[in-house]
C-alpha positions in Angstrom: 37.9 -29.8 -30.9 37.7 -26.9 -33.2 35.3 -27.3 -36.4 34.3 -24.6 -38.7 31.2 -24.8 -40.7 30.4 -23.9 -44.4 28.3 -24.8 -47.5 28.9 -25.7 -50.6 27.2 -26.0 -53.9 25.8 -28.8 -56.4 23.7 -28.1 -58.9 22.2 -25.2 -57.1 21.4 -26.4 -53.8 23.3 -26.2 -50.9 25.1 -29.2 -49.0 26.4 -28.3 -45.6 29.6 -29.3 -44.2 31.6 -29.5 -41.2 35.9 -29.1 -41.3 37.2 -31.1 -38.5 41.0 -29.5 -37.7 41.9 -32.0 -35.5 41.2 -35.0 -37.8 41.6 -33.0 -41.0 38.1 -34.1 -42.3 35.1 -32.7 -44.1 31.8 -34.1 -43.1 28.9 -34.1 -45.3 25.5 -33.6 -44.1 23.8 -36.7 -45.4 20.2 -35.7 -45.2 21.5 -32.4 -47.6 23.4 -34.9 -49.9 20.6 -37.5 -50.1 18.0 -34.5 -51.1 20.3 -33.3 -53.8 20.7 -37.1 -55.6 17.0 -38.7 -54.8 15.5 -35.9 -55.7 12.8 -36.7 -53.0 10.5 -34.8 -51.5 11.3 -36.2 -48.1 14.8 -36.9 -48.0 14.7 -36.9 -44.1 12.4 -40.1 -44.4 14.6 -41.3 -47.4 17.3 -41.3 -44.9 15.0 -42.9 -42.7 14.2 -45.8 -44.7 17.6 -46.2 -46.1 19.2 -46.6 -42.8 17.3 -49.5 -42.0 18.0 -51.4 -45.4 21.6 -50.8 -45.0 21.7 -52.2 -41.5 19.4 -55.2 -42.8 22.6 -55.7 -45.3 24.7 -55.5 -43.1 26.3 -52.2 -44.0 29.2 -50.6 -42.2 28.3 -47.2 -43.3 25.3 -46.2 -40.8 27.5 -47.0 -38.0 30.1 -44.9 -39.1 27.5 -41.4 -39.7 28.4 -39.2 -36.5 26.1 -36.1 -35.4 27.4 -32.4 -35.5 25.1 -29.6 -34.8 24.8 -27.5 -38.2 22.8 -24.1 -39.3 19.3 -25.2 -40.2 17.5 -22.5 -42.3 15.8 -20.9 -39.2 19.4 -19.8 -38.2 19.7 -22.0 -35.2 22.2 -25.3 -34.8 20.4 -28.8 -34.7 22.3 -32.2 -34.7 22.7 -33.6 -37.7 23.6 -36.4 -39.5 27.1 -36.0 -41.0 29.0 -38.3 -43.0 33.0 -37.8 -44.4 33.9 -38.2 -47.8 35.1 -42.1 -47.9 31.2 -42.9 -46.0 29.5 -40.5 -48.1 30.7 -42.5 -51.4 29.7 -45.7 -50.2 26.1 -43.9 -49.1 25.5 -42.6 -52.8 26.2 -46.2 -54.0 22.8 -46.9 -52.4 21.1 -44.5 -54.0 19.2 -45.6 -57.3 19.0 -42.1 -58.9 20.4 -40.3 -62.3 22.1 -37.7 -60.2 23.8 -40.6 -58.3 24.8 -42.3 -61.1 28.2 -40.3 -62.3 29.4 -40.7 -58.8 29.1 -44.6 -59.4 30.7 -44.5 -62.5 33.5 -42.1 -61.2 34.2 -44.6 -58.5 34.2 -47.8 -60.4 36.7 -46.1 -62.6 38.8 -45.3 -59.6 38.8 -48.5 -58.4 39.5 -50.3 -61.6 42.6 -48.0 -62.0 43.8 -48.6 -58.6 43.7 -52.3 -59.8 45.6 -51.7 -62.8 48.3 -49.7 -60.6 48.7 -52.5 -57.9 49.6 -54.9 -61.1 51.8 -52.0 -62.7 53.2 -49.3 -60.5 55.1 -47.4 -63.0 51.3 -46.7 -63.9 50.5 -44.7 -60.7 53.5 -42.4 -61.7 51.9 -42.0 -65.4 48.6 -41.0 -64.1 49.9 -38.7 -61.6 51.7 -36.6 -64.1 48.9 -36.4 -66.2 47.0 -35.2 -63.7 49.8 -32.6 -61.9 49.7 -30.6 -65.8 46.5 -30.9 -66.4 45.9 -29.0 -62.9 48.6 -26.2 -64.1 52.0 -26.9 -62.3 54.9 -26.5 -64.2 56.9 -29.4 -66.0 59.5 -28.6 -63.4 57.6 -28.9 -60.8 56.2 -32.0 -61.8 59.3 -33.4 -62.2 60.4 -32.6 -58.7 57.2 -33.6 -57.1 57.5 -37.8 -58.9 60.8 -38.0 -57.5 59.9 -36.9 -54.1 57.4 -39.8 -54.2 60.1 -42.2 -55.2 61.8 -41.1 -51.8 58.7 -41.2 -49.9 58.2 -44.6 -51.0 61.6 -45.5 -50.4 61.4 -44.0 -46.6 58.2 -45.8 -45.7 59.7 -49.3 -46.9 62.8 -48.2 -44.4 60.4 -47.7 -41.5 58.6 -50.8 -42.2 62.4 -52.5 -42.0 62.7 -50.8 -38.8 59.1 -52.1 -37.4 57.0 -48.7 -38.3 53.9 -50.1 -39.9 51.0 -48.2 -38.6 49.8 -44.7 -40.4 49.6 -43.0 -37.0 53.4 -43.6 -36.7 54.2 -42.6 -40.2 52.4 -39.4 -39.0 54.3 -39.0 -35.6 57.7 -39.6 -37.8 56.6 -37.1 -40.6 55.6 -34.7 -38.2 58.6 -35.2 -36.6 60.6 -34.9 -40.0 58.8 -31.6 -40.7 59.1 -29.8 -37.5 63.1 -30.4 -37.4 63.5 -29.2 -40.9 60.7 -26.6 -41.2 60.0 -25.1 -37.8 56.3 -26.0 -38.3 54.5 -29.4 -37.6 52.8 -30.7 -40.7 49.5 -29.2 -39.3 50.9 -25.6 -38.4 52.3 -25.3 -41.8 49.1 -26.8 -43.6 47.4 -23.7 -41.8 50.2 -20.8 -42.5 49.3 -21.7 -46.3 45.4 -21.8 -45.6 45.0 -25.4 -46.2 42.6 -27.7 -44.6 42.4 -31.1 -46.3 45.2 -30.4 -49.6 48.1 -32.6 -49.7 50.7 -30.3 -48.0 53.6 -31.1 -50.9 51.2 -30.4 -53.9 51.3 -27.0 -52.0 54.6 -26.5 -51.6 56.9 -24.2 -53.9 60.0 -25.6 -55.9 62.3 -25.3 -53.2 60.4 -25.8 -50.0 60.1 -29.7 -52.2 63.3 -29.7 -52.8 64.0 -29.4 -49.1 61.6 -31.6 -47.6 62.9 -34.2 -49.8 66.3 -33.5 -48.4 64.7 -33.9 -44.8 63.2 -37.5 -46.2 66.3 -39.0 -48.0 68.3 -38.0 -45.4 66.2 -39.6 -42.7 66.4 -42.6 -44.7 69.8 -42.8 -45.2 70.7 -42.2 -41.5 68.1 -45.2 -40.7 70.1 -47.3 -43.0 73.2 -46.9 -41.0 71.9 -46.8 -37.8 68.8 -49.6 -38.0 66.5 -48.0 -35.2 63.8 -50.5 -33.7 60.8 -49.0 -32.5 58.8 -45.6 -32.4 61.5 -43.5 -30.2 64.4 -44.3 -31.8 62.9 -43.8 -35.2 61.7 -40.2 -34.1 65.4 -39.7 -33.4 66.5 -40.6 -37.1 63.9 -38.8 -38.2 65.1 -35.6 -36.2 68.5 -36.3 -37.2 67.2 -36.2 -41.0 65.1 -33.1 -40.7 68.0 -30.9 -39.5 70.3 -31.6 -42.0 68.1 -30.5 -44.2 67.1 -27.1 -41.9 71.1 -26.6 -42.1 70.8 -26.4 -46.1 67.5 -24.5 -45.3 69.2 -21.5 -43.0 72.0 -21.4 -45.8 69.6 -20.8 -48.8 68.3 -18.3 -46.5 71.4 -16.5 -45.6 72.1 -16.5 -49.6 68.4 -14.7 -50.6 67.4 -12.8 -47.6 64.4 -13.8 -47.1 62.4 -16.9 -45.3 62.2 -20.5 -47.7 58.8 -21.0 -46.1 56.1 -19.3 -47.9 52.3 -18.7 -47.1 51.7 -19.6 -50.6 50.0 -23.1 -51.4 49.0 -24.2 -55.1 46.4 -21.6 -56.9 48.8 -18.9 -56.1 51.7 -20.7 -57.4 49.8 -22.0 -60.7 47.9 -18.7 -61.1 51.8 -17.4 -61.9 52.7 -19.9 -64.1 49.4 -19.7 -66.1 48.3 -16.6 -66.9 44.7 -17.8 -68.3 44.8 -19.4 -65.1 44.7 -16.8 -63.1 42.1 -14.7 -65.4 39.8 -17.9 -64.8 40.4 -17.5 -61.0 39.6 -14.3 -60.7 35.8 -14.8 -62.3 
């Protein structure tokens, strides 16, 4: 299992962290976390006592804390307590500090908007605009990135038709999608762009979107006509889907001389649509 170790900052101290490729997870040390937020002077025993409160509640979140070995400051590796990001949340809930407090708030905002999107959907669309521009992408962009939701939507209620429910299938099926259309599995394209846990589309340029949205509809079309039932069958639609689009894909090709799939992932593309952008980057 490869893992890669690195730190990052808040507020001026350091909070280690783990990258997990094979799951495609950061873990958080928790005793580096819980220092930055209580503010103790002992968060080891914080942890300590903590632990044994949230088991007397009944909390799910101590059972779920695994143990890496990370760099302690004497330059050796010692096991650790580590946390991902989903546990670490619900750990800072239980912290009564200031520090801890703008997580909570964050969060209960979250969730209250996730409420408001499950009673109107159209709202999840507005939001996510919002959010693509204020990040820097392009209207165009944008634009193409909602409607390739709409299809992914649309492809995932076809596989639920067709008895794919499980995330670990829609996985297999994407994967699957991806490699026939792409060359790459989702994972070996995540790394030719230097991602680790981004959203593989957000990092996509116009056209590699416009493709893999080609590889999606399609699949979903050809589902339509040809109802698969189970896993195997599916991953043959899904095939079927992803090289229509690769035929479209070694066309393009042929036409610009040069390879649709690009190294570059999303602060190179926004650094060239926004100039101030990339000034800010490069500080």
């Amino acid at each position: 299992m490869k893992r890669s170790n690195s730190i990052i900052l808040f507020n001026q101290k350091q909070i280690r962290r783990v990258w997990d490729e094979e799951k495609e997870l950061w873990y958080f040390s928790v005793i580096d976390t819980i220092g930055v937020l209580s503010e103790s002077q002992d968060p080891r025993n914080y942890w300590k006592v903590l632990k044994i409160r949230l088991k007397q509640e009944g909390n799910e979140s101590v059972t779920k804390c695994n143990q890496l070995k990370m760099q302690s400051s004497d330059g050796k590796y010692y096991l650790t307590d580590v946390a991902d990001t989903e546990t670490m949340f619900r750990l800072i809930q239980s912290i009564p500090s200031p520090k801890a407090e703008p997580f909570k708030l964050w969060l209960a905002k979250v969730g209250y908007e996730r409420m408001e999107e499950m009673e109107d959907p159209e709202l999840s669309f507005d939001r996510a605009v919002k959010t693509y521009l204020q990040k820097g992408y392009s209207e165009k962009w944008v634009n193409q990135r909602i409607k390739s939701i709409e299809v992914r939507k649309d492809l995932v209620t076809e596989w639920g038709e067709r008895g794919i429910n499980e995330n670990s299938e829609y996985a297999l099926l994407t994967d699957e999608i991806t490699r026939a259309w792409a060359d790459k599995s989702v994972k070996d394209y995540k790394k030719f762009k230097g991602l680790k846990k981004e959203n593989l589309r957000d990092n996509m340029t116009n056209l590699e979107l416009a493709l893999n949205t080609l590889a999606e509809v399609s699949t979903t079309e050809i589902s339509k006509k040809k109802k698969p039932q189970g896993l195997a069958s599916n991953k043959q639609v899904a095939r079927a889907g992803g090289l229509a689009a690769k035929k479209a894909r070694i066309e393009i090709e042929k036409q610009i001389g040069e390879s649709v799939i690009t190294p570059r992932n999303a602060k190179i593309l926004m650094s060239k649509q926004n100039p101030a952008l990339s000034a800010k980057n490069k500080k």
